[in-house]
MIRORO-521788 format. One record per residue (C-alpha): residue in three letters; x negated, y negated, z negated. Coordinates in steps of 0.001 Angstrom, whole numbers, padded with zeros to 6 digits, always signed. Layout:
BEGIN
(pt Ala; (X; Y; Z)) ...
This chain:
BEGIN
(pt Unk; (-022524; -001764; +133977)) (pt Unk; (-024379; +001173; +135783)) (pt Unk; (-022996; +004945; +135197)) (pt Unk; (-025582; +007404; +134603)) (pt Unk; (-026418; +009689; +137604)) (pt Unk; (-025785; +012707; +134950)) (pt Unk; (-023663; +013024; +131598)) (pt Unk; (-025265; +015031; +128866)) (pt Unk; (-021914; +017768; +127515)) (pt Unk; (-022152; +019870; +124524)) (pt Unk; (-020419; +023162; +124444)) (pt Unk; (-020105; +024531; +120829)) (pt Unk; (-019173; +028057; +120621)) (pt Unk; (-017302; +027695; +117421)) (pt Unk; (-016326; +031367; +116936)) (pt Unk; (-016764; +034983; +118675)) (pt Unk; (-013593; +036393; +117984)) (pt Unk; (-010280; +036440; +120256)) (pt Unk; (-006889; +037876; +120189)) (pt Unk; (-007361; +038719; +123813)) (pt Unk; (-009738; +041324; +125470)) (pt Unk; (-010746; +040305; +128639)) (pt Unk; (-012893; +042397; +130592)) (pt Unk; (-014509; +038818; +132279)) (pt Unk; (-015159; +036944; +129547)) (pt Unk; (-018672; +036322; +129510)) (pt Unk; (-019114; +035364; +125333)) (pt Unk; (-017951; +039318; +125361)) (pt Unk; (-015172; +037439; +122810)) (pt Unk; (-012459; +040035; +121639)) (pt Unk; (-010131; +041571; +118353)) (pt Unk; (-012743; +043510; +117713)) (pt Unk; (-016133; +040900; +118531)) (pt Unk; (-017984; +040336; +114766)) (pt Unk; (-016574; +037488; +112667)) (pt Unk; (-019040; +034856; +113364)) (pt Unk; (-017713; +031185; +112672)) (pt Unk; (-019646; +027681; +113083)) (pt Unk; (-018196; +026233; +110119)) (pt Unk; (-016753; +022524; +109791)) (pt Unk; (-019989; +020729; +108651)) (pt Unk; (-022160; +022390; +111372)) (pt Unk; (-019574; +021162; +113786)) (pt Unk; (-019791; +017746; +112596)) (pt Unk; (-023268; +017963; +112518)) (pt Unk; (-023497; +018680; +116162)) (pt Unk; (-020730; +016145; +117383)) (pt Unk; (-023205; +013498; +115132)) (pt Unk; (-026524; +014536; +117068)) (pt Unk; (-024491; +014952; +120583)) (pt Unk; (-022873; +011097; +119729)) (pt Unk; (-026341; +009521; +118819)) (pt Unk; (-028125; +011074; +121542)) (pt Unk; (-025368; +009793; +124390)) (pt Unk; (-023408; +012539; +125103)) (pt Unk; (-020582; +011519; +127102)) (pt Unk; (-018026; +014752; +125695)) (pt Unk; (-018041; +017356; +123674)) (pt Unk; (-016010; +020936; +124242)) (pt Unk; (-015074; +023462; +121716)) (pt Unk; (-015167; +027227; +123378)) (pt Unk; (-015482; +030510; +121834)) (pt Unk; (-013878; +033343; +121440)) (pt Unk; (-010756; +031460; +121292)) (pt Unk; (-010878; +028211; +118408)) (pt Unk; (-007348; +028527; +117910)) (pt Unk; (-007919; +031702; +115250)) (pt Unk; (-010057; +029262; +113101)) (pt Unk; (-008103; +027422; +110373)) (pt Unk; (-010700; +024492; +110597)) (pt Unk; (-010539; +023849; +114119)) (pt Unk; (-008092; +020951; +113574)) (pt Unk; (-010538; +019479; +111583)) (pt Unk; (-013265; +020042; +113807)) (pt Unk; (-011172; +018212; +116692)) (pt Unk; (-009945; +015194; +115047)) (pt Unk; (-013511; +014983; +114169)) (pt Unk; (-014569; +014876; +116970)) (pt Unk; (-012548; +012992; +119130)) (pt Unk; (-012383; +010029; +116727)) (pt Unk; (-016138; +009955; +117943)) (pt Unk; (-016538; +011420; +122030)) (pt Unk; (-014063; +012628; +124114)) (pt Unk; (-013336; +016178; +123331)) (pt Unk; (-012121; +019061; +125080)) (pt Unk; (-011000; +022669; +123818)) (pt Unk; (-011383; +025875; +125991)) (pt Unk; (-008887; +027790; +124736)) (pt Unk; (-006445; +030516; +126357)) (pt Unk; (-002917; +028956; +124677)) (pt Unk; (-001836; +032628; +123470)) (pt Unk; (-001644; +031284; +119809)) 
């Protein structure tokens, strides 16, 4: 079969908070960024629309994912369906 000229990609910004505080970081992510979380269901939600639309991967960015407790979920979610990446800066 033919490849697509152009994938479609999500990026889902699952959370604003970080443990770091990096003075690049262009979500302006840090300890101190307001507690602002996606939540499991919206996540699934999204990797749902992004699958029956033809997305061809999904990434989970924030802050840094890692601090959520449902992020687990939200991957194996997710990657049962797309391929899935996490942007995450392994300090956890």
């Amino acid at each position: 079969g033919c490849q697509p000229a152009f994938q479609w990609k999500l990026w889902i910004y699952t959370n604003y908070d970080c443990n770091l505080r990096c003075s690049y970081c262009v979500a302006k992510s840090s300890p101190n960024a307001p507690r602002r979380a996606i939540g499991l269901k919206n996540a699934q939600r999204l990797v749902d629309e992004a699958v029956d639309l033809g997305f061809s991967e999904v990434f989970f960015t924030g802050g840094e994912p890692f601090i959520l407790k449902e992020i687990y979920e939200m991957l194996a979610y997710s990657s049962a369906r797309v391929r899935t990446s996490v942007l995450t800066n392994a300090m956890l």
